[in-house]
C-alpha positions as CSV (number, residue, x, y, z in Angstrom):
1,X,0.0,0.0,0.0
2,X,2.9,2.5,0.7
3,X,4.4,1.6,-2.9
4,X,1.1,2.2,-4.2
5,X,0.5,5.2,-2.5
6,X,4.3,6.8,-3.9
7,X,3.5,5.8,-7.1
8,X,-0.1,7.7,-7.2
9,X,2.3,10.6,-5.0
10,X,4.6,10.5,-8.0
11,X,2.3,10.2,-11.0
12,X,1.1,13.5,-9.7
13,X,4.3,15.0,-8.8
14,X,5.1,14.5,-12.5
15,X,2.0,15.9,-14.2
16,X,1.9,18.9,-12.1
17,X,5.9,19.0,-13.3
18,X,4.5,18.5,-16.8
19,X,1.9,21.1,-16.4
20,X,4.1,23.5,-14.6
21,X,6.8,22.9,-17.4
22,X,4.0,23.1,-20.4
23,X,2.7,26.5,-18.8
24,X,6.5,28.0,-18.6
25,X,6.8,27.1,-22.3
26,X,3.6,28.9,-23.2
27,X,4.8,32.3,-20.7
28,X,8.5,32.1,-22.7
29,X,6.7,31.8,-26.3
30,X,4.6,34.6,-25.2
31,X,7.2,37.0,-23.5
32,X,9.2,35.7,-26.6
33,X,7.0,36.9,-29.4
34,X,6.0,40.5,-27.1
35,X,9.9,40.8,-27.3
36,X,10.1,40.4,-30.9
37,X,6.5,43.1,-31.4
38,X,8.1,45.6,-28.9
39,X,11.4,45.5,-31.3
40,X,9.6,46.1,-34.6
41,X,8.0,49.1,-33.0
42,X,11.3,50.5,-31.5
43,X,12.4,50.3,-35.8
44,X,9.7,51.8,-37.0
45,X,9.9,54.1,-34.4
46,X,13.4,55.1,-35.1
47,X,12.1,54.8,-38.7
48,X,9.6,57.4,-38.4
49,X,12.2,59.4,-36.2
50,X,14.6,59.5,-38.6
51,X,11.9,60.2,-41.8
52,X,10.6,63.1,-39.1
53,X,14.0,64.5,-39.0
54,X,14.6,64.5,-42.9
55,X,11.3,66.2,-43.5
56,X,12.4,69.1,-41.1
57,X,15.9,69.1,-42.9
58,X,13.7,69.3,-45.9
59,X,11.9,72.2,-45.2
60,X,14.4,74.0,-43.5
61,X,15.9,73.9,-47.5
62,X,12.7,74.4,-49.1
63,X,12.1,77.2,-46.9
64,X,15.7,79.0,-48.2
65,X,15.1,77.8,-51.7
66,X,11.7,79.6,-51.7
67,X,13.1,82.8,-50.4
68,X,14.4,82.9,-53.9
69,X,11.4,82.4,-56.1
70,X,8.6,84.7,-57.0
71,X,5.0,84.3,-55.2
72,X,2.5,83.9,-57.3
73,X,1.1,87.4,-56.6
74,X,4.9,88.9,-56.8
75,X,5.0,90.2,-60.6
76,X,5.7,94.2,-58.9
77,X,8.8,92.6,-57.2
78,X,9.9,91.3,-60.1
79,X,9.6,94.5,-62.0
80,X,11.1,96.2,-58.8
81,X,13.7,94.2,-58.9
82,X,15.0,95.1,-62.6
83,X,14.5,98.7,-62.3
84,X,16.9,98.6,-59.1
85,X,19.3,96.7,-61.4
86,X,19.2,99.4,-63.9
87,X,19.9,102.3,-60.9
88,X,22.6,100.4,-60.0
89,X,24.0,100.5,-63.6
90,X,22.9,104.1,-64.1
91,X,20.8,103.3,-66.8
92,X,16.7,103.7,-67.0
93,X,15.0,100.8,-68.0
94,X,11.5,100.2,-69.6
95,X,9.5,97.4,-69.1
96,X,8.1,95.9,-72.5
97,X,5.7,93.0,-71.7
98,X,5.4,90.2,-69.4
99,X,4.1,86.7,-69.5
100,X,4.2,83.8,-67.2
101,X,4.4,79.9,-68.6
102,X,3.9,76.7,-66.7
103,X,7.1,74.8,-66.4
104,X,5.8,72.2,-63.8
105,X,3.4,71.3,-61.3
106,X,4.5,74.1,-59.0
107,X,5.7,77.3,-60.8
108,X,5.6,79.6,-63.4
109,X,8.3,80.6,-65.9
110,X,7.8,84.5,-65.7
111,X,9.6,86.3,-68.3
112,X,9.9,90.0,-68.3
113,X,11.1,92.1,-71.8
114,X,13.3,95.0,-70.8
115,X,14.6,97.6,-72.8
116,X,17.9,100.2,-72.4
117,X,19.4,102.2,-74.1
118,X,23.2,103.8,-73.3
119,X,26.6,102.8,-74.0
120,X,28.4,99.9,-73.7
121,X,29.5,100.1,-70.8
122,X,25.7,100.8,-69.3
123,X,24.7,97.5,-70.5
124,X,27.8,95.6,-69.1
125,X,27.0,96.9,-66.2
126,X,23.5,96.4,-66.6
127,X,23.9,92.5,-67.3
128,X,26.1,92.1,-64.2
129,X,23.4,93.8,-61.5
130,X,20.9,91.4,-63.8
131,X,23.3,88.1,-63.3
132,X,23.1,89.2,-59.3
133,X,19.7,89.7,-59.0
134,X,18.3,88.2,-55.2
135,X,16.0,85.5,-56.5
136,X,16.1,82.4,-58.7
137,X,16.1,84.2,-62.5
138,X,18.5,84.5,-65.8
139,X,18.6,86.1,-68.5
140,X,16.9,84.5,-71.1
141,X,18.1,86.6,-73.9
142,X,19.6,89.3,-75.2
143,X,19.3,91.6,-78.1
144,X,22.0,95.0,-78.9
145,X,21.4,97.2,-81.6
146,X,24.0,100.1,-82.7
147,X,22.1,103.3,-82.6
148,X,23.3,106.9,-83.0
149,X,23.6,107.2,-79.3
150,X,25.2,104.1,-78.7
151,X,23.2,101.0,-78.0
152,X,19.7,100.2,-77.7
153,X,18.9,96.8,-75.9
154,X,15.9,94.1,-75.5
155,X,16.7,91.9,-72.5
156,X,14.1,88.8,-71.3
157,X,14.3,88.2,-67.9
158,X,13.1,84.4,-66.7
159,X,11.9,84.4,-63.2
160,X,10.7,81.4,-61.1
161,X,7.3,82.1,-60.0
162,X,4.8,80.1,-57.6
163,X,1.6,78.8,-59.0
């Protein structure tokens, strides 16, 4: 009867082992796989922290880029702009036409036709305030013609403009 009695003591021993060892397996499988979720967050949280810090970087550019083009409502600056060129080369300018052409989703190519008359010199001068102008613009073209009181230009004037 004792036997029997540490056999039933044992048999029971061992399936509360096997149950005890069963529900441990289950609690490392689970703490295992909460482990492995709580690490796929922390990437995609540094992901997003790092796409968070690129889009600041990005529009900490954009911003200084866009201190250089035109708003869309900007076309006196842009004539502003040209006629203080042509007082800082001495020369008075007139402002011919202007026309604005879509070059993309998000801006405007804005051309401006000047035209000068003076010496040589006036226009050198001219085309080096023009080449230094503060915002994103070239000179599209230029045309000189000899007159009898020295030369008579036709410049175009491309400015980036906002839609």
């Amino acid at each position: 009867m004792k036997t029997l009695l540490r056999v039933i003591i044992l048999c029971v021993c061992l399936i509360g082992v096997g149950i005890l060892a069963s529900e441990t397996g289950r609690a490392i499988t689970a703490a295992a796989r909460t482990r492995a979720e709580i690490m796929a967050l922390s990437e995609r949280d540094e992901g997003t922290q790092r796409a968070a810090r690129f889009l600041s970087e990005q529009r900490a550019t954009t911003n200084a880029i866009d201190a250089y083009v035109l708003d869309v409502d900007d076309v006196p600056r842009a004539i502003e702009l040209i006629e203080t060129a042509a007082k800082r080369a001495r020369i008075t300018a007139s402002v011919g036409s202007l026309s604005a052409v879509p070059v993309g989703e998000y801006h405007d190519r804005l051309t401006v036709t000047v035209s000068v008359e003076g010496s040589r010199a006036v226009h050198e001068r001219f085309i080096e305030t023009l080449n230094s102008l503060p915002s994103a613009s070239t000179i599209a073209s230029i045309s000189l013609q000899g007159t009898e009181r020295g030369w008579f230009g036709t410049y175009t004037i491309a400015f980036v403009q906002k839609k």
